[in-house]
N, C-alpha and C positions, 0 to 999 in steps of 0.2 A: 448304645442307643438304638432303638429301633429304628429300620427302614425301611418302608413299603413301596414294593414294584410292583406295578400291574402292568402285565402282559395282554394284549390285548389281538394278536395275530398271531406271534411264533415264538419263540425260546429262540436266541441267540444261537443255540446249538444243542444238539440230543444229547447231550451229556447234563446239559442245566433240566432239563424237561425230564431225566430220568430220576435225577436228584428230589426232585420235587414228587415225582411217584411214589420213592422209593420211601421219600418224608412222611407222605400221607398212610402208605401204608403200612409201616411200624407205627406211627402217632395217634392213629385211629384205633388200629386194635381189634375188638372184638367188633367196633363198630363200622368196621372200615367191609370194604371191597377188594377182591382178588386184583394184582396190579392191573390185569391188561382192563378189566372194567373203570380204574381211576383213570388208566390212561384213555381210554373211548371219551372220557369225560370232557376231558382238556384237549382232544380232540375236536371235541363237537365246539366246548366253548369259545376256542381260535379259529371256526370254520366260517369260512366269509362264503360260504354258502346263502340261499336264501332261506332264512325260517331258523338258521341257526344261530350262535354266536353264543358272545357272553363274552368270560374276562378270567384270570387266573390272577391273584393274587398271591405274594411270597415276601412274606419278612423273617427279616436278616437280621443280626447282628456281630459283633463282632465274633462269635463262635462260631456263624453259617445260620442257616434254616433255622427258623426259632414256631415260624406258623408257614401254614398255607389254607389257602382257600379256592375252591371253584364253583364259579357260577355262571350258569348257562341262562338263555334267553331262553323261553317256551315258544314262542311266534303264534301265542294264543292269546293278543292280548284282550283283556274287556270280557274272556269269561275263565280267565284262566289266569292268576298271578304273570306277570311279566318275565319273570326269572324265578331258576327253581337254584337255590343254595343247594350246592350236591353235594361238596366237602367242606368242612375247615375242621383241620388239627392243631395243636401248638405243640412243640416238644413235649412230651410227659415230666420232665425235669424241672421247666418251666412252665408251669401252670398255676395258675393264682397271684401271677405276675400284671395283669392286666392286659396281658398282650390279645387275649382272644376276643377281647371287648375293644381293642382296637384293630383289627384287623376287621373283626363284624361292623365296626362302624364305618370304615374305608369302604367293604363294600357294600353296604345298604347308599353309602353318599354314591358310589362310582351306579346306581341304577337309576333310572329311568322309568324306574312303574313298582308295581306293586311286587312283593316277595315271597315266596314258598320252601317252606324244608319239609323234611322229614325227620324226625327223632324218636329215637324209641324212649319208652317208659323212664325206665330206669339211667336212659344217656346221665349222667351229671349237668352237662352241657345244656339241658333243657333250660337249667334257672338262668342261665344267661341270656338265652332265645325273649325267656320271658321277662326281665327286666328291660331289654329292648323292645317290650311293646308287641311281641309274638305272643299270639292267640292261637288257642286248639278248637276252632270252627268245627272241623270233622273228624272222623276217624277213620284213617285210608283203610282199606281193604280190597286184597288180590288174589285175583284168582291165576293161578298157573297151571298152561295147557297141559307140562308133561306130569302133572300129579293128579289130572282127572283123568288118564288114558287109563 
């Protein structure tokens, strides 16, 4: 049976917190981030900083790790979604389990304002974004400093 913990200040200990890195990044893939960037993530989302925060979610089950998720607060609320969904992976073994449609729905319930991801094209994961009621408003676009020097 599935069990969802949300962390909301710190991991018990650096070895749970590294688990959960290490989760996101094998389970993400090609869509994932170099570890120390997931870990910056869950940094910022347990930072009781001001302007920061958010929340890490991790379900379990009898095997270990089965999803995670991280979501940060923006501290831009009223022109800028409330929280930006950085990660969520689910095991790739299990997938199409329903676990990532519960886990999306724990954290849309655990916010407080309005929600933001990013996905690319071809994610898979988009048709789940968009049965939950995600809309493609815009189309990000960036520019990085060290490829116009």
């Amino acid at each position: 049976m599935l069990e969802i913990e949300k962390i909301e200040q710190k991991f018990e200990n650096d070895l749970d917190r590294k688990k959960v890195v290490d989760f996101l990044f094998k389970h993400l893939g090609k869509f994932g981030d170099p570890k120390d960037q997931i870990d910056m993530s869950i940094e910022y989302a347990l930072s009781s900083d001001v302007g920061r925060g958010g929340f890490v979610l991790v379900g379990r089950d009898e095997s270990g790790i089965v999803g995670a998720v991280v979501m940060n607060k923006t501290g831009m609320s009223g022109y800028i979604p409330d929280y930006l969904l950085v990660y969520i992976a689910v095991d790739g073994n299990r997938r199409g389990k329903g676990i990532g449609g519960k886990l999306m729905k724990e954290a849309l319930d655990s916010c407080k304002g309005d929600v933001a991801l990013h996905v690319e094209y071809e994610n898979p994961a988009k048709r789940l974004y968009e049965r939950l009621g995600f809309s493609s408003k815009y189309a990000e676009m960036r520019w990085y400093r060290s490829e116009q020097q």
